[in-house]
ROKEMI-747572 format. One line per field, with one value per residue (C-alpha): residue in one letter; x, y, z. Coordinates in pm, 1 decimal, always signed. Layout:
N
rest	[a:...]
X	[X:...]
Y	[Y:...]
Z	[Z:...]
//
This chain:
246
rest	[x:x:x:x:x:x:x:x:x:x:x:x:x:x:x:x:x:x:x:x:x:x:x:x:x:x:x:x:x:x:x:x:x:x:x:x:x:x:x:x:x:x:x:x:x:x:x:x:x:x:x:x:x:x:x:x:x:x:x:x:x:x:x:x:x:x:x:x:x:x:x:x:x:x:x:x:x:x:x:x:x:x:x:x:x:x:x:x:x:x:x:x:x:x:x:x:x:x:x:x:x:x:x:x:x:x:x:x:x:x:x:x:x:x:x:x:x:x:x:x:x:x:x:x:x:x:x:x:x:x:x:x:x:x:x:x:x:x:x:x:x:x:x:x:x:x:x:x:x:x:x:x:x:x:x:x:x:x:x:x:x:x:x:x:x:x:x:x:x:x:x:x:x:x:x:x:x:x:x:x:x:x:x:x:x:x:x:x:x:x:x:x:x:x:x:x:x:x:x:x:x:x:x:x:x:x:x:x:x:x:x:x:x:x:x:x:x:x:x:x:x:x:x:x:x:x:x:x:x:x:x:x:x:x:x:x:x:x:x:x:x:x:x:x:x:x]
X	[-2285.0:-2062.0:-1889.0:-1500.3:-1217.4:-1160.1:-844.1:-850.0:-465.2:-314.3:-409.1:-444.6:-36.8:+70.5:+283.3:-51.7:-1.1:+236.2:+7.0:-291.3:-100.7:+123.7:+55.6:+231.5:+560.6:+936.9:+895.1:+617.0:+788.3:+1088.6:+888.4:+703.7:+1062.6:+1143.1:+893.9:+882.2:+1307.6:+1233.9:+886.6:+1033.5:+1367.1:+1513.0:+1888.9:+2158.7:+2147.2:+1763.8:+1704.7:+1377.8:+1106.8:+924.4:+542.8:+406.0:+681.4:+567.5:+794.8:+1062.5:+1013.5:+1049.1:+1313.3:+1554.7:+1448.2:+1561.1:+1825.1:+1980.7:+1989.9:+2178.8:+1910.7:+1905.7:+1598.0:+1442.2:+1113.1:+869.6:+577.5:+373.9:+382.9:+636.6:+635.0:+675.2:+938.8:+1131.9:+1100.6:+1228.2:+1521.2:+1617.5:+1657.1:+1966.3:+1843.9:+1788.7:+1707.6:+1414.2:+1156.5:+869.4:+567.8:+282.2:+203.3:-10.5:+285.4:+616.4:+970.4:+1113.7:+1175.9:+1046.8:+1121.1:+1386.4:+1324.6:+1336.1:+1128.4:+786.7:+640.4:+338.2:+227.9:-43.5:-346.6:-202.1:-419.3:-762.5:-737.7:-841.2:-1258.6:-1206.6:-1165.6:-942.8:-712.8:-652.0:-596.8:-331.7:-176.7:-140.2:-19.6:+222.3:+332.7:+403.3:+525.5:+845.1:+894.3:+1131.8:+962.0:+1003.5:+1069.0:+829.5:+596.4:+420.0:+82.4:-76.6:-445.6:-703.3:-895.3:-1197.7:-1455.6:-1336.7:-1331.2:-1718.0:-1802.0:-1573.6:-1603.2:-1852.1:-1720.4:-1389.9:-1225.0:-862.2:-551.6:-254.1:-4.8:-155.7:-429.8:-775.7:-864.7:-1253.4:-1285.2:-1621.8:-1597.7:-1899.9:-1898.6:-2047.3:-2233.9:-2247.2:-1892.7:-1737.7:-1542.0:-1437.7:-1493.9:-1318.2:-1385.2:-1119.4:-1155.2:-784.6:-790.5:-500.1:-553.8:-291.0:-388.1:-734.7:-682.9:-887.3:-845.5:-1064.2:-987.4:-1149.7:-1054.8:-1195.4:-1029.5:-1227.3:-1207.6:-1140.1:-1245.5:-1032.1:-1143.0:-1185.2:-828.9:-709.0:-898.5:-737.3:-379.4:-329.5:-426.1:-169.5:+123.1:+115.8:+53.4:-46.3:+102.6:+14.5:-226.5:-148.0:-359.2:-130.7:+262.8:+324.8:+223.1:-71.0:-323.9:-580.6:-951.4:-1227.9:-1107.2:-793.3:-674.5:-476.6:-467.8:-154.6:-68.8:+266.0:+384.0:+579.7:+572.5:+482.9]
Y	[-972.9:-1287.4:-1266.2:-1208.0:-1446.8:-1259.6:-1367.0:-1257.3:-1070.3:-1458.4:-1579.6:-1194.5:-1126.4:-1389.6:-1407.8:-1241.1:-939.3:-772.3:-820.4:-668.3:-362.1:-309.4:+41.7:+39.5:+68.2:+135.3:+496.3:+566.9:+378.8:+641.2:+978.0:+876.2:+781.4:+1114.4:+1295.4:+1087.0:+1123.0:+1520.9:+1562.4:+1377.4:+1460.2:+1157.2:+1090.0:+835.7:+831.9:+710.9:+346.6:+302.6:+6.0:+7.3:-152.1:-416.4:-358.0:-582.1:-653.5:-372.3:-125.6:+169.9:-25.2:-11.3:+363.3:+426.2:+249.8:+444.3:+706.6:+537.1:+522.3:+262.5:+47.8:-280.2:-442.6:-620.7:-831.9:-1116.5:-1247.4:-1484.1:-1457.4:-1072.7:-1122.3:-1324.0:-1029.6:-828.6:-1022.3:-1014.1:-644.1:-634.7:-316.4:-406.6:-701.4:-800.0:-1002.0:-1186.0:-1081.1:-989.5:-619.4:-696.1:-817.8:-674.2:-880.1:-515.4:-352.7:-94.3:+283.5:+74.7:+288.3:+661.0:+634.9:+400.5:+458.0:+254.1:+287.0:+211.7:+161.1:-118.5:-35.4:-221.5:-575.1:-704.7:-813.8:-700.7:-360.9:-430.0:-622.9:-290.5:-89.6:-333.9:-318.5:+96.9:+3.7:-149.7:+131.8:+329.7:+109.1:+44.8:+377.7:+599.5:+895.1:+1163.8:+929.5:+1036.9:+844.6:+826.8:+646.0:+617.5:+577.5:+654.7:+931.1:+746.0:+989.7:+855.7:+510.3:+535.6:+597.9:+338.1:+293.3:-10.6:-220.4:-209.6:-416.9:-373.8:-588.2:-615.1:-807.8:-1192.7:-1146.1:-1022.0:-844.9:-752.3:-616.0:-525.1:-260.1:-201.8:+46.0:-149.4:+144.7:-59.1:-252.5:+91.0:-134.9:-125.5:-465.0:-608.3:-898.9:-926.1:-1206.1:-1267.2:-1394.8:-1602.1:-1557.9:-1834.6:-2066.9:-1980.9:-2040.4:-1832.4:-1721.0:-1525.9:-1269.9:-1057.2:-734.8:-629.4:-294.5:-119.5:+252.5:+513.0:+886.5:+1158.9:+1275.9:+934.5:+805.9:+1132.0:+1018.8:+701.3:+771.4:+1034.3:+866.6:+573.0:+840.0:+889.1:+1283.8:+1391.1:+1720.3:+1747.2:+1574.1:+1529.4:+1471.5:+1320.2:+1267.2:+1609.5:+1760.3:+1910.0:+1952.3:+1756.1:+1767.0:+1588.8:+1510.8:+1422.5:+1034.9:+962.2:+1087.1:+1096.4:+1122.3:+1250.1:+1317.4:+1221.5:+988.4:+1173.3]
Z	[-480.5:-434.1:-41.6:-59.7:+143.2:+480.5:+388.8:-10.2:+51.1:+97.2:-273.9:-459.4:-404.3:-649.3:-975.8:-1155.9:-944.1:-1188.7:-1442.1:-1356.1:-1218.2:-1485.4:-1416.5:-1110.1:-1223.7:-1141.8:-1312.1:-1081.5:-765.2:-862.9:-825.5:-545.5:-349.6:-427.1:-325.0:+9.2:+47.5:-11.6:+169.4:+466.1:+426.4:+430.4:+411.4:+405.4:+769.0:+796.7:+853.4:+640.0:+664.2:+368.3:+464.9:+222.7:-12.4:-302.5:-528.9:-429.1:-681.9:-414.5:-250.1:-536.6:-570.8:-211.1:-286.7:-547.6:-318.0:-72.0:+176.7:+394.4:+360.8:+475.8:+287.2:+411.1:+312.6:+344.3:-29.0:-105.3:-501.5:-474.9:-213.6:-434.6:-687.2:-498.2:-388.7:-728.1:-704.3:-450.5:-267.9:+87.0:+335.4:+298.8:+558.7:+509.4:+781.2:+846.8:+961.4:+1218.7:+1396.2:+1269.2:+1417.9:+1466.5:+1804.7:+1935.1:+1728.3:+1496.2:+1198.6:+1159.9:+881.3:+770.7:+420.3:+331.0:-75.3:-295.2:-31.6:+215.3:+504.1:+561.4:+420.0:+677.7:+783.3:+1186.2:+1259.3:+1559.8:+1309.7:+1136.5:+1419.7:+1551.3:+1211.3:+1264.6:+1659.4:+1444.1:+1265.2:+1537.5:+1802.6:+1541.0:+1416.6:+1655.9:+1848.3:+1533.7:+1344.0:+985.4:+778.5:+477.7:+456.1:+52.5:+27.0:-283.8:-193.4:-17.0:-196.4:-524.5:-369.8:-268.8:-606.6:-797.7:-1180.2:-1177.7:-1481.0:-1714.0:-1952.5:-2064.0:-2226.8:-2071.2:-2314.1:-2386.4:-2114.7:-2094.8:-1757.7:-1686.1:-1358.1:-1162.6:-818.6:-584.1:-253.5:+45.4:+270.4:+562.3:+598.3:+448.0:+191.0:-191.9:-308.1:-673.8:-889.0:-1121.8:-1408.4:-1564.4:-1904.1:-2062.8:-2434.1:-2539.3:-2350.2:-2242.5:-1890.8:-1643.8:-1287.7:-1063.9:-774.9:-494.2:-287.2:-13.0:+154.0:+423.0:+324.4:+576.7:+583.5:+654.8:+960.7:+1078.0:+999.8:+1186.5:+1474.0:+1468.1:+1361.6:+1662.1:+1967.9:+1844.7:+1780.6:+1479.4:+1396.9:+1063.2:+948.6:+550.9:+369.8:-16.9:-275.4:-535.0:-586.4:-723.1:-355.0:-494.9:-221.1:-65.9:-212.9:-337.0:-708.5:-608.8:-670.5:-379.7:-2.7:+122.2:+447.3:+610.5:+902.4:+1256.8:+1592.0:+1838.4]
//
């Protein structure tokens, strides 16, 4: 298979992002804000950082609920998304090294699989020293990952339309980096104009991420296995992980 950018996360974030998760909507953004205001009981008197915020869909969810929340990211074009939004400050960074102080939010939430982009392990732990050092002892989190069992055994090959574009997209398991790796070809069908990504997202285990999560603070009292609050287990499609800083 063709090696990925280290660095893939710079170039993927882009104006195409939208497109190819379409899926990932503001309908979906809303029920997962609620069930992270309720399972975290989170109120007006939270300050909230929301963790590679994209373009701000959860943001504006918060927002409508008059939580107090601040974005961040490192992608400029979904930034500037999201600033069209109106529902919070928002801060370009990069989560390995967060311009907060130490336990500034009473709350972190992290969606839709934004841990292990990066190639060095010790990269990714520093980006969950991160997590805690700015979240306030007791301060609660919520941390989104697919389930890792489903992401060992990804669907190898799919083809779909989204609008004017063609997207074919091609997903291998690497056993020994413990990464899900992506091709994704994007189609133009107007114009014919065709661009090419890669992912590369080191996958963690349960009982590994435990392991690694409560050493750092950060103590894990539920795992979920979707947004309904349905319980952990193989077949589910997401792990999600909640809990406080110790």
């Amino acid at each position: 298979m063709q090696s990925t950018d280290p660095c893939w996360y710079r170039q993927h974030f882009n104006e195409d992002y939208r497109t190819l998760y379409a899926a990932r909507n503001d309908a979906e953004a809303e029920a997962q804000a609620a069930f992270a205001a309720e399972r975290l009981d989170i109120s007006p008197r939270d300050t909230l950082l929301d963790l590679c915020c994209g373009h701000g869909r959860h943001l504006e969810a918060f927002a409508r609920r008059n939580i107090k929340a601040t974005g961040v990211d490192l992608s400029l074009p979904l930034l500037k998304t999201a600033l069209s939004r109106k529902a919070g400050p928002l801060i370009r960074a990069d989560m390995r090294k967060l311009p907060f102080a130490d336990g500034g939010f009473t709350v972190l939430v992290n969606f839709f699989t934004s841990l292990g982009y990066f190639e060095s392990e010790e990269e990714n732990l520093v980006a969950i020293e991160e997590m805690a050092r700015v979240l306030l002892p007791g301060g609660r989190f919520l941390i989104d990952l697919i389930n890792p069992l489903a992401a060992a055994s990804p669907v190898p090959r799919s083809l779909r339309e989204e609008g004017r574009f063609e997207i074919r997209e091609e997903r291998w398991f690497d056993d020994e980096t413990l990464r899900v790796k992506k091709r994704i070809e994007l189609l133009d069908t107007g114009s014919g104009e065709q661009r090419s990504y890669r992912e590369s997202v080191r996958i963690y285990g349960e009982d590994e991420l435990l392991s690694i999560l409560a050493p750092r603070g950060l103590k894990v009292d539920e795992l979920r296995g979707d947004f309904t609050g349905a319980p952990f287990q193989a077949g589910s499609p997401r792990m999600i992980l909640l809990g406080a800083r110790s």
